[in-house]
N, C-alpha and C positions, 0 to 999 in steps of 0.2 A: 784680416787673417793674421794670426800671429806665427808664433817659431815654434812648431809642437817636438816636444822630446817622445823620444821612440827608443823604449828600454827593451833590451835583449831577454832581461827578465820578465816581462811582463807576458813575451809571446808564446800564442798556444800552440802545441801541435795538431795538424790538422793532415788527414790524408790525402795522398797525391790526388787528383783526377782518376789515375789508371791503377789506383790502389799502392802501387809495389813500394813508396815511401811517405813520408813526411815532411810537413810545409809550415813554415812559422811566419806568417803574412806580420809583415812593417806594416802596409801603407795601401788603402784600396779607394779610390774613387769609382763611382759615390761610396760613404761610409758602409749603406747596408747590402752591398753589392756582392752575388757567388761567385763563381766560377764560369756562370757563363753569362753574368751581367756586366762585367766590371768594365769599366773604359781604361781606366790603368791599374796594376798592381803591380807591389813591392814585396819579396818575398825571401826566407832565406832557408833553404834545403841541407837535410843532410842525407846525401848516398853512401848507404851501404853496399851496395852491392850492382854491378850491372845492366842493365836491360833496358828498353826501350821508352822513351819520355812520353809524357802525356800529349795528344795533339791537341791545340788548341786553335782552328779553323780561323783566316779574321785577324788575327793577333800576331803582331810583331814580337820577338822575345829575344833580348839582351843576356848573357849567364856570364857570369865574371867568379872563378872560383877565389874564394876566401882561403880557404884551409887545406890541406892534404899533398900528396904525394902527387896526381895529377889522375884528371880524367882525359880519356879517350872517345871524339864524340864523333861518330859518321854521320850524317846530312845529308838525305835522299841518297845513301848508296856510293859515294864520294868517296874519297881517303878521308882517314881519319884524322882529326885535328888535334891534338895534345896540346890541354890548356892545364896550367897549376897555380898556384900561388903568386904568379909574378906576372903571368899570362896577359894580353889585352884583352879587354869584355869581346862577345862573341858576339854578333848579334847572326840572328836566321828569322824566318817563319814560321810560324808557330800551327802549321799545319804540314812542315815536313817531315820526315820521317827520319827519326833522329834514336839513334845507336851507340847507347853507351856502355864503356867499361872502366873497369877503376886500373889506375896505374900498381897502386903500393898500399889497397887498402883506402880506407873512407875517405870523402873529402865534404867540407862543405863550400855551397854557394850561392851567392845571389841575386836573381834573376826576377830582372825588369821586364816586363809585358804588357804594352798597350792595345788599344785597340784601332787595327790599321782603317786609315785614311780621315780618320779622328784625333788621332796623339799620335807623339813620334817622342822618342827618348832616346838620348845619349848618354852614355857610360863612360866615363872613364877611370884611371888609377890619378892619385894625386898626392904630392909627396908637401909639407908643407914647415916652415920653421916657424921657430916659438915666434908669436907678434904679428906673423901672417895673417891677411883675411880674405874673406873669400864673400862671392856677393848673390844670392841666388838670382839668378838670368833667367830662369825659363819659368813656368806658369810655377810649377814646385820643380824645388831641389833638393833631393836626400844626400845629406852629407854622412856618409856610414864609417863607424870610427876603425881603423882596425888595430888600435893602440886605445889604451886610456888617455884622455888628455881636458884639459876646462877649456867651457869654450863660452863668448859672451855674445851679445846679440843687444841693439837699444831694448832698456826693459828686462832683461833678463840675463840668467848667465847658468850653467850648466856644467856639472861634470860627467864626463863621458864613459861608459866604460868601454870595453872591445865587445864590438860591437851592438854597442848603443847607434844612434841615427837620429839625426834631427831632421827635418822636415822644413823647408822654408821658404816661405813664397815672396814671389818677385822682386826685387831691389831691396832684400835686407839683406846689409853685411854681418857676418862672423866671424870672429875674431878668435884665433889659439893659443894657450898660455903656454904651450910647449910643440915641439915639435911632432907632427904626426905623419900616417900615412890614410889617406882615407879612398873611400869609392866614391864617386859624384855620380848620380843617377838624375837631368835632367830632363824629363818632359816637360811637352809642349804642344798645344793645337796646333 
């Protein structure tokens, strides 16, 4: 399996589960899998406006926001968590009951979802200098750009834009021609 590039532009919009937004899937195993076949998916949202997330029974879900002012997320009823731009990924359950509102207007983000006791994924932020490289560990790893930056791979080489995402499975190194910030989304059996 090779290094698959994953353009910002290329993705469709597609509606939430529970209608109220939209969804621009990266990255779905298997390839022809919905909403309620998929073992993993990668995904990147934009919220307009507040209300209640899609449940998704079974499923693990990671949300790390990208863009905006900040969301406010309650979790079965819980205080409310305030994550934004600089925030750590979130991770929950994907069949708890989850209450959102916007801080200061839209945000986007994007939200890793496996399927539990089958894949597990970790999320993290990753701040990185020009000449750095980084080595995908886990069965795939989405390396999600949040700067433009080039970036190379044995065999190939790529320029990125915000939020472009590469794809890349196990033991291949990536290499950055400048310095970035990215999201690392690793799953794994």
């Amino acid at each position: 399996m090779s290094v698959q590039v994953l353009r910002a532009a290329d993705r469709i919009a597609t509606p939430w589960k529970n209608g109220g937004g939209v969804t621009r899937e990266l990255a779905v195993s298997p390839p022809d899998a919905d909403m309620e076949t998929f073992d993993w998916r990668i995904s990147v949202a934009d919220v307009t406006q507040g209300g209640p997330f899609s449940a998704f029974p079974g499923i693990d879900r990671v949300l790390t926001v990208i863009e905006g002012a900040g969301l406010s997320l309650s979790i079965d009823g819980r205080a409310a968590v305030m994550l934004d731009a600089a925030s750590p990924p979130l991770p929950f359950p994907g069949e708890a009951r989850c209450e959102a509102s916007l801080r200061l207007g839209a945000i986007s983000d994007l939200n890793v979802m496996v399927r539990r006791g089958a894949w597990r994924a970790h999320v993290r932020r990753r701040s990185l200098d020009a000449g750095d490289a980084l080595t995908g560990a886990a069965t795939q790893t989405l390396m999600f750009a949040l700067e433009p930056v080039t970036a190379g791979w044995p065999g190939g080489e790529a320029r990125l834009e915000r939020e472009d995402a590469l794809l890349v499975p196990s033991g291949t190194p990536v290499t950055f021609a400048g310095a970035v910030r990215l999201i690392l989304a690793e799953i794994d059996t």
